[in-house]
C-alpha positions as CSV (number, residue, x, y, z in Angstrom):
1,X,71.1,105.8,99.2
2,X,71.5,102.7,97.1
3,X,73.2,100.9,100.0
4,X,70.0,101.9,102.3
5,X,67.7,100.5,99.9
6,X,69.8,97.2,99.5
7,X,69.9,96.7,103.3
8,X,66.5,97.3,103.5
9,X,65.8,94.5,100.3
10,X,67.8,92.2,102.4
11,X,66.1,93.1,105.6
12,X,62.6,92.7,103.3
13,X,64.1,89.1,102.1
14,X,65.3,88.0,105.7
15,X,61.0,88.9,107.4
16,X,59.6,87.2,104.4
17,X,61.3,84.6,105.0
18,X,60.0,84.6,109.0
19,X,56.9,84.8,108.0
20,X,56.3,82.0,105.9
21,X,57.9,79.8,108.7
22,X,55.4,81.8,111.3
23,X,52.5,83.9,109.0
24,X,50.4,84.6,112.2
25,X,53.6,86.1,113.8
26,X,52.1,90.3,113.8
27,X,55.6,91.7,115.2
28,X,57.3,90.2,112.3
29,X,54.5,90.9,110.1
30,X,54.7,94.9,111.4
31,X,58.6,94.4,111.0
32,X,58.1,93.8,107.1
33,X,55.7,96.3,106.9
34,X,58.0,99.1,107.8
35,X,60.8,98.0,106.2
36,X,58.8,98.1,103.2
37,X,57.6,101.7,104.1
38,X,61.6,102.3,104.7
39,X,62.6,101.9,101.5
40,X,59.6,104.0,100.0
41,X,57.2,101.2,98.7
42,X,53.7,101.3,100.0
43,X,52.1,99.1,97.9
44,X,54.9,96.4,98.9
45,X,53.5,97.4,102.6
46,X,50.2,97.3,101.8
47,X,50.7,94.1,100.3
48,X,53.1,92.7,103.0
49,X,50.3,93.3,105.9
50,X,47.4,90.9,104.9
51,X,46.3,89.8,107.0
52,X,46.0,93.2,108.2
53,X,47.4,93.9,112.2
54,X,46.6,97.0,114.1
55,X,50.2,98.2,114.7
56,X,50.7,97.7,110.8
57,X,47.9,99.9,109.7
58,X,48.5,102.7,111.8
59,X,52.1,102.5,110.5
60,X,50.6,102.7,107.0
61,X,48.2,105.7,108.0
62,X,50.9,107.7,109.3
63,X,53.0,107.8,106.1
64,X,50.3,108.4,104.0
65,X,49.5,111.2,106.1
66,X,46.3,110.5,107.4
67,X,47.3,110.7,110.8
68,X,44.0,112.5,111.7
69,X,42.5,108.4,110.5
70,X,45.7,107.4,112.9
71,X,44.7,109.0,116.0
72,X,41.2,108.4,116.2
73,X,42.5,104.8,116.3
């Protein structure tokens, strides 16, 4: 698992890094999001999608669980 969660750190660095050269960019913004979800660190996601973007939140909604929130989307 700790090879998983290193790929994923880089994969966080690398999307950070595309966003700052692009921040309105949403598909890499949605990209960081769920790499921070990969890797088990929602507040990381939460954090990483400000602005917010509609594919990002219903990412977040769906591994919280609230997938009733999700589909009324």
């Amino acid at each position: 698992m700790g090879s998983l969660v290193r790929r994923g750190e880089e994969a966080i660095a690398s999307l950070r890094h595309a966003l700052a050269l692009d921040p309105d960019d949403a598909q890499v913004r949605s990209l960081l999001v769920l790499s921070y979800l990969n890797i088990g660190d929602l507040d990381g996601a939460r954090a990483a999608n400000q602005p917010a973007t509609p594919g990002s939140d219903l990412l977040i909604l769906v591994y919280t669980g609230e997938t009733d929130a999700a589909m009324a989307r």
